[in-house]
Backbone as CSV, one residue per row, in Angstrom:
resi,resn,N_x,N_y,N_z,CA_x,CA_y,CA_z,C_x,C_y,C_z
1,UNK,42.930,0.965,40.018,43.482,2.248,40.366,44.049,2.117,41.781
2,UNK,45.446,2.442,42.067,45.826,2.492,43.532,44.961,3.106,44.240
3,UNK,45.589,3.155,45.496,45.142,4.358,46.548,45.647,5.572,46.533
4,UNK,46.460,6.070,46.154,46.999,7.250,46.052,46.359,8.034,44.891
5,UNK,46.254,7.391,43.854,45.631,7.905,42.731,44.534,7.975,43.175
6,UNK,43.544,7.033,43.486,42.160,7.370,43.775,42.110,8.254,44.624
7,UNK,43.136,8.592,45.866,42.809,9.874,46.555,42.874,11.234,46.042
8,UNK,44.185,10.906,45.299,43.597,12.545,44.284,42.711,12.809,43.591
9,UNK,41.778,11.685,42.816,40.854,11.822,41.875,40.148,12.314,42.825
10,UNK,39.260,12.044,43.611,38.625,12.357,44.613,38.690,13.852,45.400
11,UNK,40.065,13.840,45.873,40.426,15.362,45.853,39.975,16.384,44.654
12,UNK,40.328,15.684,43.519,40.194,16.574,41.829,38.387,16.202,42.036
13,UNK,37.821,15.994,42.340,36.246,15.995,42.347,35.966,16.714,43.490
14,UNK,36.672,16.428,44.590,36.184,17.811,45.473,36.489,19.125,45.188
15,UNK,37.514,19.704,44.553,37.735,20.968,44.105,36.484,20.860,43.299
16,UNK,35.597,20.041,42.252,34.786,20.350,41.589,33.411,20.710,42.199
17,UNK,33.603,20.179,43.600,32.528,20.669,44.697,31.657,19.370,44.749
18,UNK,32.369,18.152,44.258,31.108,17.087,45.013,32.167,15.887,45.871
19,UNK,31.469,15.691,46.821,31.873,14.761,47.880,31.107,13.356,47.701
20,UNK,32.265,12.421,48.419,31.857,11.554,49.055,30.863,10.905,49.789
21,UNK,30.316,11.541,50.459,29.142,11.270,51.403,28.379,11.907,50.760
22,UNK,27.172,10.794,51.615,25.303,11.070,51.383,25.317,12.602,51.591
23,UNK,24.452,13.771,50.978,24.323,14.931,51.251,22.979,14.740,51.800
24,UNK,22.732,15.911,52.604,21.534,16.083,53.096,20.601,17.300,52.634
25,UNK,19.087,17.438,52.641,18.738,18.133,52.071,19.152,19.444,51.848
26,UNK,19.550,20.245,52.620,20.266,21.328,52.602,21.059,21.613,51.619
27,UNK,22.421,20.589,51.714,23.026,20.283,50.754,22.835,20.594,49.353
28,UNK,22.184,19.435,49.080,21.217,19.040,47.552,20.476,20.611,47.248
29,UNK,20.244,21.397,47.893,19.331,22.619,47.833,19.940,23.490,47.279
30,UNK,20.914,23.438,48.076,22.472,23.979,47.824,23.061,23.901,46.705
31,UNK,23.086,22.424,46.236,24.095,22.326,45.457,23.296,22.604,44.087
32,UNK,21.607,22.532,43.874,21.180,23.077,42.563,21.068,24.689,42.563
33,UNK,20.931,25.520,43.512,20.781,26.621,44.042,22.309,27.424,42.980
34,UNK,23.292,26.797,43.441,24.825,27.254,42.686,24.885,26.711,41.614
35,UNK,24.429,25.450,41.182,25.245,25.308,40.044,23.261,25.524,38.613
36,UNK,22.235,25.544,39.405,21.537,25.470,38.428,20.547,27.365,38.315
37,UNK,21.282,28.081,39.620,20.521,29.194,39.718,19.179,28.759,40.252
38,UNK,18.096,28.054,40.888,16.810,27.705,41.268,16.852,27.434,42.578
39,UNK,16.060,28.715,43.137,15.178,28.672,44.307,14.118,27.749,44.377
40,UNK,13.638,26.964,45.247,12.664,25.999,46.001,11.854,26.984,46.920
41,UNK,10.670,26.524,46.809,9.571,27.517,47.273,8.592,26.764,47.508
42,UNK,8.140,26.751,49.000,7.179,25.808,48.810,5.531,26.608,49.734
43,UNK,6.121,28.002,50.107,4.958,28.722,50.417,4.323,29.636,49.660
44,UNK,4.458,30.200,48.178,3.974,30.365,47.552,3.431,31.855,47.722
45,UNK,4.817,32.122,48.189,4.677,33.728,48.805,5.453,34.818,47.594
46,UNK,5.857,34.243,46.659,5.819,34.652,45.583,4.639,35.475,45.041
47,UNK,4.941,36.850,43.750,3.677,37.170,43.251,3.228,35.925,42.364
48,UNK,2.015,36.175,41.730,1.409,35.367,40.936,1.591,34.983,39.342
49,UNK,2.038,34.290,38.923,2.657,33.920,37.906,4.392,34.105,37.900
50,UNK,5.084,34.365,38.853,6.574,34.412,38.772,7.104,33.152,38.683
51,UNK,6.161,31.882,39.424,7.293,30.863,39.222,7.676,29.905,38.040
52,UNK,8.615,29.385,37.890,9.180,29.005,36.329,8.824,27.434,36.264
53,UNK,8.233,26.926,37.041,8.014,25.857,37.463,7.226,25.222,38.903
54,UNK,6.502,24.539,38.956,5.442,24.165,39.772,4.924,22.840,39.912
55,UNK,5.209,22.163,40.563,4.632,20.858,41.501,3.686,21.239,42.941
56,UNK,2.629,20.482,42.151,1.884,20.788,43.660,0.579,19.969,43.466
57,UNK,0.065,19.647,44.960,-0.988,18.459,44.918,-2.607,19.338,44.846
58,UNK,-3.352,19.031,43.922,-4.686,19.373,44.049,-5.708,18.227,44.076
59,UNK,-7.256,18.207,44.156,-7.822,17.746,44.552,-9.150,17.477,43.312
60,UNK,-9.324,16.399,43.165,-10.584,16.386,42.126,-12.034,16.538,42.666
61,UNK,-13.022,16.640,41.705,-14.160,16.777,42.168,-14.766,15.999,42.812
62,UNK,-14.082,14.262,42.343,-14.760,13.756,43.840,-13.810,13.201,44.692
63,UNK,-12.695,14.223,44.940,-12.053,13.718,46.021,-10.691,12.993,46.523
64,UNK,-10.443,12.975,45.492,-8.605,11.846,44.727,-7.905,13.329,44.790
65,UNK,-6.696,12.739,45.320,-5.592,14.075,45.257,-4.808,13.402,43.802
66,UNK,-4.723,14.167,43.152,-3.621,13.988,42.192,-2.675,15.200,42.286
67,UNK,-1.427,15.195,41.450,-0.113,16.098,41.686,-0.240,16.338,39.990
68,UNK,0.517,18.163,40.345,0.279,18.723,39.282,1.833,19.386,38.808
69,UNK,2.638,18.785,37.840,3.892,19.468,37.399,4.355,20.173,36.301
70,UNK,4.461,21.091,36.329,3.703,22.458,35.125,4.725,23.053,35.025
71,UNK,5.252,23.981,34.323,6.034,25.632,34.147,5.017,26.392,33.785
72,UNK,3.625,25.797,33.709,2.737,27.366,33.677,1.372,26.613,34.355
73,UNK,0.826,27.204,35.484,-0.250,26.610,36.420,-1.632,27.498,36.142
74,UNK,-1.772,28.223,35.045,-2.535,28.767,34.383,-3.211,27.777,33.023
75,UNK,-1.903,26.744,32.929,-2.213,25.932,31.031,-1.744,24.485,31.769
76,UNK,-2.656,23.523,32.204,-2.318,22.607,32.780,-3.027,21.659,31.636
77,UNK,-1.957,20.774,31.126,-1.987,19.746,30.237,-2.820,18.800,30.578
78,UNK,-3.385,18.334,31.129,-4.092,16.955,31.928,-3.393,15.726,31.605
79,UNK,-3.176,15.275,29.962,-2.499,13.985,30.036,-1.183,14.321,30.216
80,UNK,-0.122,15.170,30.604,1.012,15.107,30.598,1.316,15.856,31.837
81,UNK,1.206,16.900,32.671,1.085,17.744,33.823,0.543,17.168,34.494
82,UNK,-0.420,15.607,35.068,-0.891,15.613,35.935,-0.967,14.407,36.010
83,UNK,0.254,13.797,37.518,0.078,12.600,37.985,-1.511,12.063,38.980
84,UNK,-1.357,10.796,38.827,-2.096,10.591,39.914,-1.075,9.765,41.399
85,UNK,-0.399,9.402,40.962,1.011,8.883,42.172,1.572,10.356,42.149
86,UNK,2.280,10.274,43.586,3.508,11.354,43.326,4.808,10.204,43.188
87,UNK,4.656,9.063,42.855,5.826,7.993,42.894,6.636,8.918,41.704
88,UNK,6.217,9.299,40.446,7.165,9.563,39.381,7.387,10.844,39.084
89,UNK,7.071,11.827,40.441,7.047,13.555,40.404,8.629,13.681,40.658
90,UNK,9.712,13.036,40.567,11.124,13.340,40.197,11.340,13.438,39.256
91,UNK,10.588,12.499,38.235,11.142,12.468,36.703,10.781,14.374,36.264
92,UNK,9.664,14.508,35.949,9.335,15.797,35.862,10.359,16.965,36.646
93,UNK,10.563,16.833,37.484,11.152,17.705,38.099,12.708,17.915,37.862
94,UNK,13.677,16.790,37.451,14.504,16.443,36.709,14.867,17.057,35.803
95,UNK,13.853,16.879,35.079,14.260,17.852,33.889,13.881,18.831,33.670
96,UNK,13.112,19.111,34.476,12.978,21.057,34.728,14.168,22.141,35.112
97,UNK,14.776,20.879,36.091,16.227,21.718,36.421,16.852,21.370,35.640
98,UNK,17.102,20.619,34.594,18.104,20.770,33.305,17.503,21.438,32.526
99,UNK,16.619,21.368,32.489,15.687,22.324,30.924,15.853,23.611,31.316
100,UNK,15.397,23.989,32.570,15.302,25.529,32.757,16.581,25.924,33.559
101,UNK,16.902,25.433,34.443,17.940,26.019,35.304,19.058,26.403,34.702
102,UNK,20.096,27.436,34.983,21.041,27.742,34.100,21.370,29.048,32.964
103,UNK,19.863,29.241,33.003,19.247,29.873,31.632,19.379,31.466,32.254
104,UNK,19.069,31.706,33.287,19.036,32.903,33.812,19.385,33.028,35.706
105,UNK,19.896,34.012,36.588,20.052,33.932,37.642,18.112,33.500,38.472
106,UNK,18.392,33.395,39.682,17.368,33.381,40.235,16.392,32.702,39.594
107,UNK,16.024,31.794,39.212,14.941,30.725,39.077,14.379,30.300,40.080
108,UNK,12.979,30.612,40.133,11.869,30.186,41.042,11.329,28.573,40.893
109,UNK,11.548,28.080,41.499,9.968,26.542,41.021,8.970,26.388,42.526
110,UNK,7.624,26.388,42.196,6.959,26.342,43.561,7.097,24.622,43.569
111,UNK,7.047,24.091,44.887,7.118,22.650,45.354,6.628,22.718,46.517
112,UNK,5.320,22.207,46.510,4.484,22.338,47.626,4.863,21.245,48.877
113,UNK,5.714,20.475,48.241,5.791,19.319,50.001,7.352,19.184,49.168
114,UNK,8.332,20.344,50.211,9.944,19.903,49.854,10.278,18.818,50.726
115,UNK,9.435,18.538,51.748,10.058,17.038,52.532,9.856,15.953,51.943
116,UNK,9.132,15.929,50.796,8.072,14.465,50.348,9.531,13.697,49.810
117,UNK,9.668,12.293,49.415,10.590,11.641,48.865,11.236,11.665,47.698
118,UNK,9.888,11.816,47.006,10.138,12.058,45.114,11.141,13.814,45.260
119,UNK,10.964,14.355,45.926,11.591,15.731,45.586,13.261,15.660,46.066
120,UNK,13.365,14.973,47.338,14.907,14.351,47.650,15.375,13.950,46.640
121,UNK,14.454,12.509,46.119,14.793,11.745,45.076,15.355,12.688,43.840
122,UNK,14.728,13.608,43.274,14.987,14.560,42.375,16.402,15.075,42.084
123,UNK,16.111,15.496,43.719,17.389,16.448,43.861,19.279,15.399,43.717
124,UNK,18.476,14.578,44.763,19.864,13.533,44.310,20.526,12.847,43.135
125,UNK,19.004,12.677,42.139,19.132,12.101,40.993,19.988,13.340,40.336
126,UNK,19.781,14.382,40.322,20.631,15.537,39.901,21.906,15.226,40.317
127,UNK,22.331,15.183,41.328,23.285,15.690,41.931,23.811,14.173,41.650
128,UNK,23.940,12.944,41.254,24.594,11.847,40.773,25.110,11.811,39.506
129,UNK,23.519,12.030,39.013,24.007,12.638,37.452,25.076,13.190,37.234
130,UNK,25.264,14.512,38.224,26.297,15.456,37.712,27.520,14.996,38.109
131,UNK,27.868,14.013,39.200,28.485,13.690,39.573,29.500,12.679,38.755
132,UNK,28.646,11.844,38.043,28.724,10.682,37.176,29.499,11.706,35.894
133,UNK,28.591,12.413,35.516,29.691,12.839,34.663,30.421,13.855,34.619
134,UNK,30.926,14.162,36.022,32.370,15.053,35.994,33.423,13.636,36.207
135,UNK,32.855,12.780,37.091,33.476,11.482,37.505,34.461,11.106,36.147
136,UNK,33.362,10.924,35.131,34.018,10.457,33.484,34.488,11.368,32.975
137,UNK,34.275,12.630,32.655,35.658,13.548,32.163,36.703,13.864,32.812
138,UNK,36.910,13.644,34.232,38.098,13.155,35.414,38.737,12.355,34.231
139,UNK,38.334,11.014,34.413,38.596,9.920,33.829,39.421,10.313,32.548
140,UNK,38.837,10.667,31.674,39.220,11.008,30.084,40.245,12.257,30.226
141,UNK,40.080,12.941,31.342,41.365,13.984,31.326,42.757,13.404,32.017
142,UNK,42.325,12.217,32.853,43.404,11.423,33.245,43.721,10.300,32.646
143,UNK,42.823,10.075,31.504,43.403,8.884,30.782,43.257,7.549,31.477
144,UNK,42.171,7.928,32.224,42.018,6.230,33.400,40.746,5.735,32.674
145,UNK,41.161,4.296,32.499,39.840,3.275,32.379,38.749,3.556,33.292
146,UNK,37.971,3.897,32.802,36.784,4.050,33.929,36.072,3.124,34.734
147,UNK,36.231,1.346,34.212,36.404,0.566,34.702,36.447,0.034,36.540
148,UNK,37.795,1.040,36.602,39.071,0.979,37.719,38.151,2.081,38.801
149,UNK,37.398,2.414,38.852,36.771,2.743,40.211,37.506,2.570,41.343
């Protein structure tokens, strides 16, 4: 693909609202906030039972923190709701904002540590995803090998 062409594609992806550069959390907050309707909440100043989704670290009886990722923190699954890493608390969270987000305005999810990595991770993995495939229907509406990056 020239340069000229690739600058418009690029242009034609920024009208779609995604850029070039690394976003920063804000950003990413941002950018599921508009396109998925979901608020991030991580003080829990919400009433009780409003949120549509929930990550958050609790503590066992003798003492191990494990992480808990739910849409209902009342009916907690044990083999499936409850890591003991938070290494794979993106995957879960992932598809909470595709599963649920979208569905209605204003979506709540509580997320008790929004600085932690896995929740960046989340958010970016979203925001590539979506990226990736406006990237390829670009492509297919311009008739470009996708290849040609």
């Amino acid at each position: 693909m020239n340069e000229i062409t690739l600058k418009y594609v690029h242009e034609k992806m920024r009208d779609k609202g995604f850029t070039d550069r690394d976003l920063e959390l804000e950003d990413l907050l941002a950018y599921v906030r508009y396109n998925y309707g979901i608020i991030f909440d991580q003080d829990y100043n919400q009433p009780q039972h409003c949120y549509d989704f929930y990550i958050y670290e609790e503590s066992t009886a003798d003492g191990y923190s494990v992480w808990v990722a739910t849409p209902d923190d009342k009916d907690v699954y044990i083999n499936q709701d409850v890591f003991y890493y938070d290494s794979r608390l993106h995957e879960p969270l992932v598809e909470a904002i595709y599963d649920i987000g979208g569905t209605v305005d204003d979506i709540y999810f509580f997320i008790s540590d929004m600085d932690s990595n896995w929740f960046i991770h989340a958010l970016q993995t979203v925001y590539d995803k979506d990226y990736e495939k406006a990237w390829n229907e670009l492509m297919q509406e311009l008739k470009v090998d996708k290849n040609e990056k």
